[in-house]
C-alpha positions in Angstrom: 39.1 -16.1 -42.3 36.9 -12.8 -43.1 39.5 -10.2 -43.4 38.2 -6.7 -41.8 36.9 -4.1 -44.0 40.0 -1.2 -45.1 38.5 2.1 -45.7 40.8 4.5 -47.0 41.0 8.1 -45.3 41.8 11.6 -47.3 45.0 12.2 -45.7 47.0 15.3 -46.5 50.6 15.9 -47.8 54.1 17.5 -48.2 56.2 16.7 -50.4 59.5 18.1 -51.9 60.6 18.8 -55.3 64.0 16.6 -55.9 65.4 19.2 -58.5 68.7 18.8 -56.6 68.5 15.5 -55.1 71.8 14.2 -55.2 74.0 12.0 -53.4 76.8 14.5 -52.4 78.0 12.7 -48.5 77.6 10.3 -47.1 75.2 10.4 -43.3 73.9 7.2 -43.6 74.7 3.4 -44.3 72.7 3.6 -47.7 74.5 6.4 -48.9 77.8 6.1 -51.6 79.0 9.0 -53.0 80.6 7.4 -55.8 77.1 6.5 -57.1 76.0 9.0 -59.5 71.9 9.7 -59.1 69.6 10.2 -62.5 68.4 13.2 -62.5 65.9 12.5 -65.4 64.5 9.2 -63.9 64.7 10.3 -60.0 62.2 13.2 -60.9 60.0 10.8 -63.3 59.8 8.4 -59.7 59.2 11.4 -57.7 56.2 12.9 -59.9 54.5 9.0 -60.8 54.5 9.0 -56.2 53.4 12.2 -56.2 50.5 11.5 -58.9 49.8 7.8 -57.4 48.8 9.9 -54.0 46.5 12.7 -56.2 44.7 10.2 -58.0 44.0 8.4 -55.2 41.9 11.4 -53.7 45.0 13.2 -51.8 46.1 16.2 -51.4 49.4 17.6 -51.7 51.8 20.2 -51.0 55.2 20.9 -52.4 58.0 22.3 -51.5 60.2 24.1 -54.2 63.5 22.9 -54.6 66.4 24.6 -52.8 70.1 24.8 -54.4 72.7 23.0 -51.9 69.6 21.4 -50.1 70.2 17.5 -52.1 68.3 16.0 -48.8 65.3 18.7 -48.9 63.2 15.9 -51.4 63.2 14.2 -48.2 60.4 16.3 -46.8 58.9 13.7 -44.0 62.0 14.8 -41.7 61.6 18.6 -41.3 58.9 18.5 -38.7 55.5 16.7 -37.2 52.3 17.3 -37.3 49.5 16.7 -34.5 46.3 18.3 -34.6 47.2 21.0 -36.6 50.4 21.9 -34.2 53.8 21.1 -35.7 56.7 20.5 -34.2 60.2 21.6 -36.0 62.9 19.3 -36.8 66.4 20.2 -35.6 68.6 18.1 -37.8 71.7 16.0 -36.5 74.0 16.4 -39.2 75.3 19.9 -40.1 74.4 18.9 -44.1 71.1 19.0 -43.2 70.6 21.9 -41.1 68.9 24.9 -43.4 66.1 22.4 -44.2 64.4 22.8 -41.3 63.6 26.7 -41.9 62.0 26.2 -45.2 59.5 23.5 -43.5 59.4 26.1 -41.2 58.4 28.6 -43.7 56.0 26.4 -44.9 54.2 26.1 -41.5 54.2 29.5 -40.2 52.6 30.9 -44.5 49.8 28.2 -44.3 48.8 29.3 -40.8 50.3 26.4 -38.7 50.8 26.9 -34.8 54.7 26.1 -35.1 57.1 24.8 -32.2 60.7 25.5 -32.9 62.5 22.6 -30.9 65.2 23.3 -28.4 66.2 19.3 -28.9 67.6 17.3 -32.0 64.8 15.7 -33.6 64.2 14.9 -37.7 60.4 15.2 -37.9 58.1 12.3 -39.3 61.5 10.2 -39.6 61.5 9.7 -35.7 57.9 10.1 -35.0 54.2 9.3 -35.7 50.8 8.6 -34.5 48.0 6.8 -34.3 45.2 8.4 -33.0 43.1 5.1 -32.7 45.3 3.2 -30.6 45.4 3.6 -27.0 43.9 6.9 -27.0 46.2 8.4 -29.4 49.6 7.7 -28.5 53.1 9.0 -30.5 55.7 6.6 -31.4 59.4 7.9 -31.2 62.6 6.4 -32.5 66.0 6.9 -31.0 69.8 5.9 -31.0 70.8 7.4 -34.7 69.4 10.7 -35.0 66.6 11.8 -32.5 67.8 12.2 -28.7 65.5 11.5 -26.2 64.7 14.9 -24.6 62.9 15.7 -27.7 60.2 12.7 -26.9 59.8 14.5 -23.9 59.4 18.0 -25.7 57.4 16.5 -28.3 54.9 14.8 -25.6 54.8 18.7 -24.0 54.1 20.5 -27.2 51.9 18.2 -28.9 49.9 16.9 -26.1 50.0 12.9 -26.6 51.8 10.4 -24.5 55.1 9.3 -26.4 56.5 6.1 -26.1 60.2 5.9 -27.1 61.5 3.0 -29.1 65.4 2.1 -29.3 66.9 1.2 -33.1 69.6 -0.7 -32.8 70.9 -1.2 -36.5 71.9 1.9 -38.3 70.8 0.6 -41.6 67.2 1.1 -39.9 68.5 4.9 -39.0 65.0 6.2 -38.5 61.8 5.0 -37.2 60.2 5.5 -40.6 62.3 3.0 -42.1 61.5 0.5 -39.6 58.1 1.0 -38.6 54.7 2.8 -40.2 51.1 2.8 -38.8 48.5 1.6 -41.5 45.6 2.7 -40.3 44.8 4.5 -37.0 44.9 1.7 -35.1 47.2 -0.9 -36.2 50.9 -0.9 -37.8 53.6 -2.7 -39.7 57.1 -3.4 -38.1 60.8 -5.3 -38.2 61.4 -6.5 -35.1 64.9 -7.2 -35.8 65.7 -2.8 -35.9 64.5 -2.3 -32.3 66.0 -3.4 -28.7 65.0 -6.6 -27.2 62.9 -3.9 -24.8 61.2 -2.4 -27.4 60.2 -5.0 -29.4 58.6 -6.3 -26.1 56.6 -2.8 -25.8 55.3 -2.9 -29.6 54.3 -6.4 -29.5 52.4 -5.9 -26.3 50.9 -2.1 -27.4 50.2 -4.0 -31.3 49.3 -7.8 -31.0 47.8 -7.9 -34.6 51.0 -6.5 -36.0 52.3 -7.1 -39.6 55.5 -7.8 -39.2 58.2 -7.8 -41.7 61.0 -9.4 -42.5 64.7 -9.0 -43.1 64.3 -8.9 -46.7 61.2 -6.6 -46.6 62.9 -4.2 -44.3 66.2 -3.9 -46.6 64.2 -3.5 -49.7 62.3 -0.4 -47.6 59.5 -2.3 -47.2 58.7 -0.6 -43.7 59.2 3.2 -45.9 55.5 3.1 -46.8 52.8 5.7 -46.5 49.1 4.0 -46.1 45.3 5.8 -46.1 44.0 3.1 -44.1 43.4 0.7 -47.4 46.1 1.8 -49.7 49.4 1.1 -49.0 52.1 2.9 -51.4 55.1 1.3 -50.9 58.6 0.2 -52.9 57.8 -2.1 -55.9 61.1 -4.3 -54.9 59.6 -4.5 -51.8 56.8 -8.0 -53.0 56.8 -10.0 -49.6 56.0 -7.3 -47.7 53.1 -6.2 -50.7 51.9 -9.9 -50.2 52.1 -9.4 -46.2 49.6 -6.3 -46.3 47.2 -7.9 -49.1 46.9 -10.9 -46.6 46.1 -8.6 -44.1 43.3 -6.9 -46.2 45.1 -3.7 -47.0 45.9 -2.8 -50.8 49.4 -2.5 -52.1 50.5 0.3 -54.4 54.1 -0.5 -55.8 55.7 2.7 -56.9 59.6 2.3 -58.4 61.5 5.2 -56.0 65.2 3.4 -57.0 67.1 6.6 -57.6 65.8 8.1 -54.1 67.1 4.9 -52.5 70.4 5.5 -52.7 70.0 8.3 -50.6 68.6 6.5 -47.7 65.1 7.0 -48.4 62.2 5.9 -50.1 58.3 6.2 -50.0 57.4 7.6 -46.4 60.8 9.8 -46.2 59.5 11.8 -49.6 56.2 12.0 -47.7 54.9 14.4 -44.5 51.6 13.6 -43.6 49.7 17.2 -42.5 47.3 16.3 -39.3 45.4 19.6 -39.4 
């Protein structure tokens, strides 16, 4: 079978600086605060990401680290980007709260038309987009952290129909863990983190879905951040690598160990800029 042909897009990015990343509570079922993180190594897998995405013809922004801010590395939560319009995040958990006025800060210095949200949301962790399928149509997770209403506002602001998608196991707490587009078109999934209803929406709206397994999705498999060819995912994560090369996309292992035990791994270390 001819496999199509992947052609990688520039895509631009913000990342965070994980000078302070540490597991300090506990907000999710990855977390263990009697883990102690490396703070040599967790900055060494941080920086080999953040070069993997330079050298292969990205662009990105960082954040500066923040003191008392351990989740801040995870910069993919703090808002969402359409069309050079972001929308705010307005974190669930009080730990997390002051992060979203730095990505704010952020926005509004580079020139960004910001939202603030009226409606708990955590950015790129709850939502995405693929402006080649359907038209260009949002994605949004619920039933851990994002409510509802802010699909709706998010729809408002951003000006894209959003179709709402139910996770149903907390270890899969935010869309991004469970699901990521991998071109413009077409995405990658475990169907075992979404409601019988919603995995009944996602394999009509995606029919050529790659769909992952149990043991792809708990080694973050789903976490993954892809150009359109390259896809830059958790080296643990080898079935799901040999999923996407079957599929004609390229795997990029990167080893991101130390930011897994906070929850997170690729994608949540990664906003993607629309502008």
């Amino acid at each position: 079978m001819d496999l199509p042909d992947r052609t990688p897009r520039k895509r631009t990015y913000l990342m965070a600086s994980p000078d302070h990343f540490a597991v300090e509570y506990a907000i999710n079922p990855w977390m263990d605060v009697t883990m102690p993180v490396d703070a040599e190594l967790v900055h060494k897998q941080w920086e080999r990401l953040r070069r993997t995405l330079v050298e292969s013809g990205h662009t990105v922004h960082v954040l500066p680290p923040r003191a008392g801010l351990p989740d801040l590395v995870f910069a993919a939560n703090g808002a969402f980007t359409v069309d050079g319009v972001a929308y705010g995040a307005r974190f669930r958990y009080p730990q997390r709260t002051a992060e979203a006025a730095v990505h704010r800060a952020f926005y509004e210095t580079e020139g960004w038309e910001f939202v603030a949200p009226t409606q708990t949301n955590e950015g790129e962790g709850d939502f995405t987009y693929l402006p080649g399928a359907h038209g260009g149509v949002i994605l949004a997770g619920y039933g851990f952290r994002t409510e509802t209403a802010a699909h709706a506002e998010a729809q408002e602001v951003l000006g894209r129909p959003v179709v709402s998608l139910k996770l149903v196991d907390s270890r899969f707490y935010h869309l991004d863990t469970a699901l990521q587009p991998l071109d413009d078109s077409t995405v990658a999934y475990y169907p075992g983190a979404f409601s019988t209803a919603a995995q009944r929406v996602l394999a009509q709206l995606f029919p050529d879905a790659v769909l992952a397994d149990e043991v792809d999705a708990y080694a973050f498999g789903l976490n993954l951040v892809s150009d359109g060819r390259n896809v830059f995912l958790p080296a643990e994560a080898t079935g799901m690598a040999a999923k996407l090369a079957a599929a004609g996309y390229r795997p990029v292992p990167v080893e991101l160990s130390e930011l897994k035990k906070g929850g997170g791994s690729v994608k949540c270390c990664v906003a993607e800029l629309r502008g």
